[in-house]
C-alpha positions in Angstrom: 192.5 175.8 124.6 194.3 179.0 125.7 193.1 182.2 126.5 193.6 183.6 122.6 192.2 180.6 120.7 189.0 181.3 123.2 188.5 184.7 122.5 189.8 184.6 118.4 186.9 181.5 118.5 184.4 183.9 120.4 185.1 186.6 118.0 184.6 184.4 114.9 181.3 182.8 116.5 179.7 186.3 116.8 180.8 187.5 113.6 179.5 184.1 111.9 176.2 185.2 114.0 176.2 189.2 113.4 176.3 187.7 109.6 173.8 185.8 109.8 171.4 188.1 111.0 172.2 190.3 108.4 171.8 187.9 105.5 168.6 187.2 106.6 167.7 190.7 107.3 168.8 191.1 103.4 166.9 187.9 102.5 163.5 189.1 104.0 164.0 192.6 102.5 164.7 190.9 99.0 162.0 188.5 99.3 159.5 191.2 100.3 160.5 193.8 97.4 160.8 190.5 94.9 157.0 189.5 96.1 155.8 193.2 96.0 156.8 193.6 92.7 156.3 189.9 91.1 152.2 190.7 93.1 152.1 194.3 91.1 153.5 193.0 87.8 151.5 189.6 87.7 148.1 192.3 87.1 150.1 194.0 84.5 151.8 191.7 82.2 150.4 188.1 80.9 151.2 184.4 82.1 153.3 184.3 78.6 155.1 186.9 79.5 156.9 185.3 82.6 157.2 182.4 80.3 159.3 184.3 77.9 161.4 185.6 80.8 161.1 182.0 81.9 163.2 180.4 79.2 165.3 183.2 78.7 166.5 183.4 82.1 167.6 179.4 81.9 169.8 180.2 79.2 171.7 182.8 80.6 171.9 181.0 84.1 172.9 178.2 81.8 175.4 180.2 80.5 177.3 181.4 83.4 177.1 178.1 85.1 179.0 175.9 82.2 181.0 179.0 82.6 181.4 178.9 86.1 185.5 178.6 87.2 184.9 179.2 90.6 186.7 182.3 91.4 184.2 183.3 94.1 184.6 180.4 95.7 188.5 180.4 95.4 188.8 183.8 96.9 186.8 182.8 100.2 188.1 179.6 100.7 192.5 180.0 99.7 195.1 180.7 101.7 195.9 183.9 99.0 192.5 184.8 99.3 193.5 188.5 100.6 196.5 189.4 98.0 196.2 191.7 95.9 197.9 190.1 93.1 195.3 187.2 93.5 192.4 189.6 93.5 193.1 191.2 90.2 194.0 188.1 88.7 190.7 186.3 89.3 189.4 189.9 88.3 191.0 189.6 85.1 189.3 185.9 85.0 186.5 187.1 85.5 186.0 190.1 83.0 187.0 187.8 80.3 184.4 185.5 81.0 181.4 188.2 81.1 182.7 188.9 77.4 182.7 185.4 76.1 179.3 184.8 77.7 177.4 187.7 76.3 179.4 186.9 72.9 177.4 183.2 72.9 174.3 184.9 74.5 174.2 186.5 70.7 175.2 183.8 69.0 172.8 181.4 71.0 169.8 183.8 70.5 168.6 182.8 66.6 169.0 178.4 67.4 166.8 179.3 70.9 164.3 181.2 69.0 163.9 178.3 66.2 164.3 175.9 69.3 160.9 177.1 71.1 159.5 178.0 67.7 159.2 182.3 69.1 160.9 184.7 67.5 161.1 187.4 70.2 163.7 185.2 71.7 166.1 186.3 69.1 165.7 189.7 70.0 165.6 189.4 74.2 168.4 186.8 74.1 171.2 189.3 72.9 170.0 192.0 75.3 169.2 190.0 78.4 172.8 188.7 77.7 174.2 191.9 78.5 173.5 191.5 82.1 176.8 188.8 81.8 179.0 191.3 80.3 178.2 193.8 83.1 178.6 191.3 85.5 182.3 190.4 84.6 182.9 194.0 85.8 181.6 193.2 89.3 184.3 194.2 91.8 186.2 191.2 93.8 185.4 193.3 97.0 182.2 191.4 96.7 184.4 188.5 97.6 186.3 189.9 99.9 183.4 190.9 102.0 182.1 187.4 102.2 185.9 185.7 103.4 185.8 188.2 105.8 182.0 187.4 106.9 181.0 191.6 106.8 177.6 190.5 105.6 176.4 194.2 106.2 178.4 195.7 103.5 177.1 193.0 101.0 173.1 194.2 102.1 173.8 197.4 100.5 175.1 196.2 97.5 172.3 193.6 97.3 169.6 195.4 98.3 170.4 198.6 96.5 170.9 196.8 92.8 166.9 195.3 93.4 165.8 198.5 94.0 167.1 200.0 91.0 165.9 196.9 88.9 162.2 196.0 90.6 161.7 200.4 89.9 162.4 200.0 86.8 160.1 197.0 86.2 157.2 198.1 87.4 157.6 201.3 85.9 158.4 199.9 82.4 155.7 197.5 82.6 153.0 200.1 83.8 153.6 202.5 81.0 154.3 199.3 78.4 153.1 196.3 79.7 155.1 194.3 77.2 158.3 191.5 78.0 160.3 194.3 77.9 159.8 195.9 81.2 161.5 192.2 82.6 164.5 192.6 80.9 164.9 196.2 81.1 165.0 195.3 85.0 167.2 192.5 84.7 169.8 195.0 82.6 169.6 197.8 85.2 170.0 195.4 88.3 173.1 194.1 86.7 174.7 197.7 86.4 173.4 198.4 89.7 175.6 195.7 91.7 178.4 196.0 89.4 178.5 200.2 90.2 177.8 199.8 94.2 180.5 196.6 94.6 183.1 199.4 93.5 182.1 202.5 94.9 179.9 201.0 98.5 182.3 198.7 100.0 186.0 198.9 101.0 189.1 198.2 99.6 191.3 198.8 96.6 189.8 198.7 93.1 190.1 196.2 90.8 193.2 196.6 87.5 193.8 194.0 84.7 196.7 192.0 86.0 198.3 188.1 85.8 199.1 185.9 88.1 200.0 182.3 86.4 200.2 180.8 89.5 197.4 182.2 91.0 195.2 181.3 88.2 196.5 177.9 87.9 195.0 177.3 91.4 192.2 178.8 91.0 191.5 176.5 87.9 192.4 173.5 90.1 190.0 174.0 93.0 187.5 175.7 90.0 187.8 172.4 87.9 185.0 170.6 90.6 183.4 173.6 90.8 183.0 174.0 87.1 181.0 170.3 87.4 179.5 171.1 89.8 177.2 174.2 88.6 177.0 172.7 85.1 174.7 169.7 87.2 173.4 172.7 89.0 172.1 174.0 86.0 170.9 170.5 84.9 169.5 169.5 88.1 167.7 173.3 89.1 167.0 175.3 85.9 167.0 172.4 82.6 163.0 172.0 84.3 161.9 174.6 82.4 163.3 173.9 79.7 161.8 170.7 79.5 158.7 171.6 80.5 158.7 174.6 78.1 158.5 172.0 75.4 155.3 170.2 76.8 153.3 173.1 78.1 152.0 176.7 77.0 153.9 179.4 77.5 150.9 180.5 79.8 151.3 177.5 81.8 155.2 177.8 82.1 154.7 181.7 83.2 152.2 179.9 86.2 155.2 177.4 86.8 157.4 180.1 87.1 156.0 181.8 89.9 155.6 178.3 91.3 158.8 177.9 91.6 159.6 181.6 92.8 157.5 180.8 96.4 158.3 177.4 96.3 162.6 178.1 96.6 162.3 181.3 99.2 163.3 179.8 101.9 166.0 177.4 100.5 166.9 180.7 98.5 167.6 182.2 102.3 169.5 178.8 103.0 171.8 179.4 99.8 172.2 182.7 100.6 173.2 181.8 104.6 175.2 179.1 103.2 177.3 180.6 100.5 177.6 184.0 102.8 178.2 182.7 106.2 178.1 178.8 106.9 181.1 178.7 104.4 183.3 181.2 104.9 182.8 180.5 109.1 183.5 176.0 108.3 186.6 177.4 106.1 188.2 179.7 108.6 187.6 177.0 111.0 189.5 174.4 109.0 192.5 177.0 108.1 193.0 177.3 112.2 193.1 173.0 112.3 189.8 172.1 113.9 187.7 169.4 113.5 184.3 170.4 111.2 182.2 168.1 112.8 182.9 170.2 116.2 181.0 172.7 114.8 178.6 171.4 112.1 175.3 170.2 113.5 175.7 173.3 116.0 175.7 175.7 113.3 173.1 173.7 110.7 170.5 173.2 113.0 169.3 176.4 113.6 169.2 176.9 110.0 167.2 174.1 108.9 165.1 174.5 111.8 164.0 177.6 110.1 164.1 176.0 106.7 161.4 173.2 108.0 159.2 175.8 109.7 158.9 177.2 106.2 158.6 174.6 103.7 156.1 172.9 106.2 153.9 175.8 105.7 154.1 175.8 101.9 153.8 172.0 101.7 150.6 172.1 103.5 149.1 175.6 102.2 150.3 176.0 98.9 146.7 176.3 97.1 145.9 179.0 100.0 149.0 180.9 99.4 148.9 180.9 96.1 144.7 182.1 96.8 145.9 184.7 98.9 148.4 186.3 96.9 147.5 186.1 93.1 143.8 186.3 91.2 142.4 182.8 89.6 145.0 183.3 86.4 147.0 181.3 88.6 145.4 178.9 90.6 147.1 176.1 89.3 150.4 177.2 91.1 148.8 175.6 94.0 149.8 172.4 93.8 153.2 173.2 92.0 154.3 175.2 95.2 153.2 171.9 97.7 155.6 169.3 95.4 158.5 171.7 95.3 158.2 172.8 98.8 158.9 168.7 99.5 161.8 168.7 97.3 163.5 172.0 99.1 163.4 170.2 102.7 165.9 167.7 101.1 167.6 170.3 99.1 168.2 172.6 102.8 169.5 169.1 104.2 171.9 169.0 101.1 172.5 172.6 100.9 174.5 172.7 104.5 176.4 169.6 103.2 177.5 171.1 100.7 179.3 174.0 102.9 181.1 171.7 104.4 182.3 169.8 101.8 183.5 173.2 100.0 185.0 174.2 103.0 187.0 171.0 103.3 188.5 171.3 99.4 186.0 168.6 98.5 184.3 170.3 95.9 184.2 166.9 93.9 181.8 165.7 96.3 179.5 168.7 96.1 179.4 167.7 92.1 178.7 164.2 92.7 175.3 165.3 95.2 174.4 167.4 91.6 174.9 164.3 89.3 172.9 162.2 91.6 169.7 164.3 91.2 170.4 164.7 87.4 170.2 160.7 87.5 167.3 160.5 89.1 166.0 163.5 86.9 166.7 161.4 84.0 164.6 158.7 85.1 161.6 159.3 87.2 160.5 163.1 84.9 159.8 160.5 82.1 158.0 158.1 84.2 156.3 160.8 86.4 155.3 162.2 82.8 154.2 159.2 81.4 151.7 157.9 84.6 150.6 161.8 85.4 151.3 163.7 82.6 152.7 167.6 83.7 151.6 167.1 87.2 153.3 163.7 87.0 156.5 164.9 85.8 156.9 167.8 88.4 156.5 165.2 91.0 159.1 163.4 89.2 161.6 166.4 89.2 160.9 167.0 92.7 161.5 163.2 93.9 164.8 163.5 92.3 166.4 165.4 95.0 166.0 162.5 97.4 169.1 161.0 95.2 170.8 164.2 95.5 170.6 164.4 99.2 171.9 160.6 99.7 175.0 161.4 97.7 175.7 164.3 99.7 175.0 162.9 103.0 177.5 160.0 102.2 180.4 162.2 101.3 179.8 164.2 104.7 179.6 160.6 106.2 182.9 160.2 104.7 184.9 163.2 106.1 184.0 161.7 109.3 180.8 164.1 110.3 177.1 162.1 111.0 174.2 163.9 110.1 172.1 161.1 110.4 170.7 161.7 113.5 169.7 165.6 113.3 168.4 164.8 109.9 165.9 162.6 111.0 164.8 164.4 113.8 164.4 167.2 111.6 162.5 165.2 108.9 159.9 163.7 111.0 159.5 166.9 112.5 158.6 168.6 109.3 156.2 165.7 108.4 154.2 166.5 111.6 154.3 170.1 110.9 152.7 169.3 107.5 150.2 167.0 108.5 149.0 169.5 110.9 149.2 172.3 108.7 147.4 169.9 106.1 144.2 169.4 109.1 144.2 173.2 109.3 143.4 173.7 105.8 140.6 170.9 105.6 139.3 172.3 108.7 139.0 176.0 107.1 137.8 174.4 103.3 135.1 176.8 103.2 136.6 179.6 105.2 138.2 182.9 103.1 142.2 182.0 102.3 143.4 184.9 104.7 141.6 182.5 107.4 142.9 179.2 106.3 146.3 180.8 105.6 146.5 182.1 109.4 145.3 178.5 110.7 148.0 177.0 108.4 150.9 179.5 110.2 149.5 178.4 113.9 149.1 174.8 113.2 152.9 174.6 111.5 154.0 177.3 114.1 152.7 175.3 117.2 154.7 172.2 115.5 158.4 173.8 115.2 157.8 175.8 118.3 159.2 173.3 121.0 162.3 172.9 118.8 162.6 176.6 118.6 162.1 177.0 122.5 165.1 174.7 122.5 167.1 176.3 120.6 167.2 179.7 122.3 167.7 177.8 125.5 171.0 176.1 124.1 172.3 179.4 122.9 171.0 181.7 126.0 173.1 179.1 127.9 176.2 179.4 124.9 176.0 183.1 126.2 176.3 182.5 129.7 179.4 180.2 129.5 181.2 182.3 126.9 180.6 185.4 129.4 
């Protein structure tokens, strides 16, 4: 490798890392305002409340995913990704889209309201809708920022548009502690990102403009990406939605939250992945280098992290969920352990699927969706019929096994193995929880802040060698770069 190809390949692995510390930087600061404000407004509103929001929320993520044509994607990953022309076309795209969407978020509203036999649906449905329309409007600099890997201009965006919505939530709900105060937020977040992506980060603004060609490829590459979120939505979100029809609406707010700890850290992962691991594996493929160079290099600090994490919720759920919220929702608990198994699966799959996009095979990463919706479609119905709710959950969260294995075989397939680092990585996290499991048995009678601290040592004291390791390999990354 000549001089050049060193340093443009020094240059692209400290950008890859600058961005990654500032996704997670934005992660953390998210996840702490999310938590703040989901703590504040769980003593405001009722369980039903989140329930409503619940549902709602499924059919408008529904929405955009069967919606989904992968212009995002298109604009990190193709060779056109920095034309003008391009931009403004898959603007154009996209602007038409937020329109159609809120258009069947009206329509939709009355046959959901009959559906889960509530009539406020009818009347949040339309308005929560309007957060797709606004959406559309969302400037492709967005995109741009993420081919480019300057993560620190997407923070401001990100960060600001919370801040304006999880304000005007806990406002809202503090003067009218009604269903409202949720979708007021939702509203003003949406206008938030959609103002800052124009006016905070560089570049020229978006116009209505045509490209045929242009959109033909983005249709092509969008076609597997299309499949693929529709499973998403089948495979992540259609759980409420089932269980909406078998539980309270109390129960499904509980489940809610659940799900809210339960996903932070894979949240981070997604976040990581879809901000830096993919546009860092693309670049690497359009300058004609071998992925699996890089791969396990790159995912392994990442899922690392991910294990340290979901070991600690898969052992101290119950305390977590002790720590943070009053008895209303004690039964999140157990919730928060099962999903916190699924995620470790879902980080494994969740760096797979970078790679894959990265490589044009975006078939593959709608494959790893249909397996899960398979096993979905087999073990919720058993889970439900030997355990009931609890039964079912465990059900939905066994499914991602199935989901994993597809992935895993299509990375096999481009000539990458994962197996080894995965199972390193898995038996790691299963003594991590173990441990972490002891530390809560040992503190049973012990306040949660106690049992919760003995839980963080015992996982900590786990991951910790692996860690050590880590900052060893890169310290000595450093020196040889230098």
């Amino acid at each position: 490798m000549n001089a050049a190809a060193v340093t443009s390949e020094a240059n692209l692995e400290t950008r890859a890392a600058r961005g990654a510390a500032w996704t997670m930087l934005s992660f953390g600061g998210s996840q702490l305002l999310r938590l703040a404000s989901n703590l504040v407004l769980s003593r405001l509103l009722l369980e039903e409340h989140f329930g409503l929001m619940a549902l709602v929320n499924v059919l408008l993520v529904g929405l955009q995913l069967f919606s989904d044509v992968g212009v995002g994607p298109s604009i990190v990953q193709h060779e056109r990704g920095d034309e003008r022309r391009f931009l403004d076309t898959a603007w154009t795209m996209q602007v038409g889209r937020g329109a159609l969407l809120a258009l069947v978020a009206l329509l939709f509203a009355q046959p959901f309201a009959l559906l889960y036999d509530d009539p406020r649906l009818a009347q949040i449905v339309p308005l929560a809708g309007l957060t797709a329309l606004i959406a559309g409007f969302n400037s492709t600099k967005l995109f741009s920022a993420s081919r480019h890997l300057h993560v620190k201009q997407l923070v401001v965006v990100e960060i600001g548009a919370q801040l304006a919505s999880l304000v005007t939530m806990v406002v809202w709900a503090w003067s009218s502690p009604t269903v409202w105060a949720l979708v007021a937020g939702g509203i003003v977040g949406a206008a938030s990102r959609a103002a800052l992506s124009h006016v905070a980060l560089p570049g020229a603004n978006n116009r209505f403009a045509w490209d045929t060609g242009a959109a033909s490829s983005m249709l092509r590459f969008g076609r597997w990406i299309f499949l693929s979120t529709v499973l998403t939505f089948c495979v992540q979100q259609s759980d409420r939605l089932v269980f909406g029809k078998l539980i309270p609406l109390e129960m499904l707010g509980v489940y809610s939250n659940a799900v809210m700890l339960a996903t932070m850290p894979t949240s981070a992962l997604g976040g990581l992945a879809n901000g830096v691991l993919f546009p860092y594996l693309s670049r690497v493929q359009r300058a004609g280098r071998e992925l699996s160079e890089v791969f396990d290099r790159r995912r392994e600090p990442l899922l690392a992290a991910m294990g340290w994490a979901l070991s600690g919720l898969a052992a101290g759920g119950p305390v977590i969920v002790a720590l943070l919220y009053d008895a209303r929702w004690s039964e999140a608990g157990w919730i928060v352990q099962l999903l916190a198994l699924a995620g470790w699966f879902a980080a494994l799959e969740i760096t797979n699927g970078s790679l894959l996009l990265a490589s044009g095979e975006s078939r593959f990463v709608a494959a790893s969706g249909a397996g899960k919706l398979v096993g979905m479609l087999a073990l919720i119905p058993l889970g439900h019929h030997f355990g009931g709710f609890p039964g079912a959950v465990a059900g939905y969260a066994a499914a991602e096994l199935l989901r994993y294995a597809v992935s895993f075989s299509a990375v096999r397939s481009r000539g990458v193995a994962p197996f080894a680092l995965d199972a390193r990585l898995t038996l790691n996290a299963a003594l991590a929880i173990g441990a972490g499991t002891l530390a809560v048995q040992l503190t049973d009678t012990q306040p949660a802040w106690l049992a919760a601290c003995a839980v963080f040592v015992a996982v900590s004291a786990v991951w910790a060698p692996r860690a050590w390791a880590l900052r060893a390999r890169w310290r000595l990354a450093q020196e040889q770069a230098a």
